[in-house]
C-alpha positions in Angstrom: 0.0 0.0 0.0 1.1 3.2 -1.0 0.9 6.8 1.3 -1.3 8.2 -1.8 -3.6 4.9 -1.1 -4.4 6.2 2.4 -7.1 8.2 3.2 -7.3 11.3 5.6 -10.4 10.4 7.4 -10.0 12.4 10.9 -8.2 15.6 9.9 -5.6 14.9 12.5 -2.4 13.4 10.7 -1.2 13.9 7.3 0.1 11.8 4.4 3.7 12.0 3.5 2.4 13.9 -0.1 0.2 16.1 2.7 3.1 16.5 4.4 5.2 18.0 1.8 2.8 20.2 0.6 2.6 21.8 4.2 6.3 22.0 3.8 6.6 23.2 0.9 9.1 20.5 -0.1 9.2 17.6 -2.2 7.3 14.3 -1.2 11.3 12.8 -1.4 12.6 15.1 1.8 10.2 14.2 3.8 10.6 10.5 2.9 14.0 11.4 4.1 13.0 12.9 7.1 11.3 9.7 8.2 13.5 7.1 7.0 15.7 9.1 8.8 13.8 9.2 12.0 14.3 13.0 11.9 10.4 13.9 11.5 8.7 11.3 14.2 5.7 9.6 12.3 3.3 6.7 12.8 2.6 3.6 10.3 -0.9 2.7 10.2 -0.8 1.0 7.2 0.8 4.1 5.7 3.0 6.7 7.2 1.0 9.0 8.9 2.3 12.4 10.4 0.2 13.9 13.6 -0.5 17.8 13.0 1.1 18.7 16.3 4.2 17.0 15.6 4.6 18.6 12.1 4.1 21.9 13.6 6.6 21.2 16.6 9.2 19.8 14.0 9.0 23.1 11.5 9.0 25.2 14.9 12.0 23.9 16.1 13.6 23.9 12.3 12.7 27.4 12.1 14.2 28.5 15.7 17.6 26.4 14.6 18.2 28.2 11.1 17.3 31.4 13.2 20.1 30.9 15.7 22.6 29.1 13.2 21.9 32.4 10.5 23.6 34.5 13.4 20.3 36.9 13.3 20.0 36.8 17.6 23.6 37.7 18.3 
């Protein structure tokens, strides 16, 4: 079965191709991401990422470029 096979019945957790479109990123990096137990997911069947954690994960991606750009100092 296929992520694109999987259906988004409660609005809750997204689809790795739901996933990169949030992101903005192709369906590959977050692939990546997950394989790479960067981007913490669950497999129902298919690989399911919760909305809460997706948000935490780009919060905390976002707060790491900010402090790695040198932009606080």
């Amino acid at each position: 079965m296929t992520n694109e096979n999987c259906k988004n019945t409660d609005l809750v957790t997204y689809s790795i191709a739901e996933a990169a479109v949030i992101m903005g990123v192709p369906k590959d990096t977050v692939y990546r991401l997950v394989r790479t137990r960067k981007l913490p997911h669950v497999k129902l069947g298919c690989t399911r990422i919760r909305h809460d954690t997706l948000v935490r994960f780009l919060k905390e991606a976002e707060t790491t470029q900010y402090w790695e750009a040198g932009v606080a100092s």
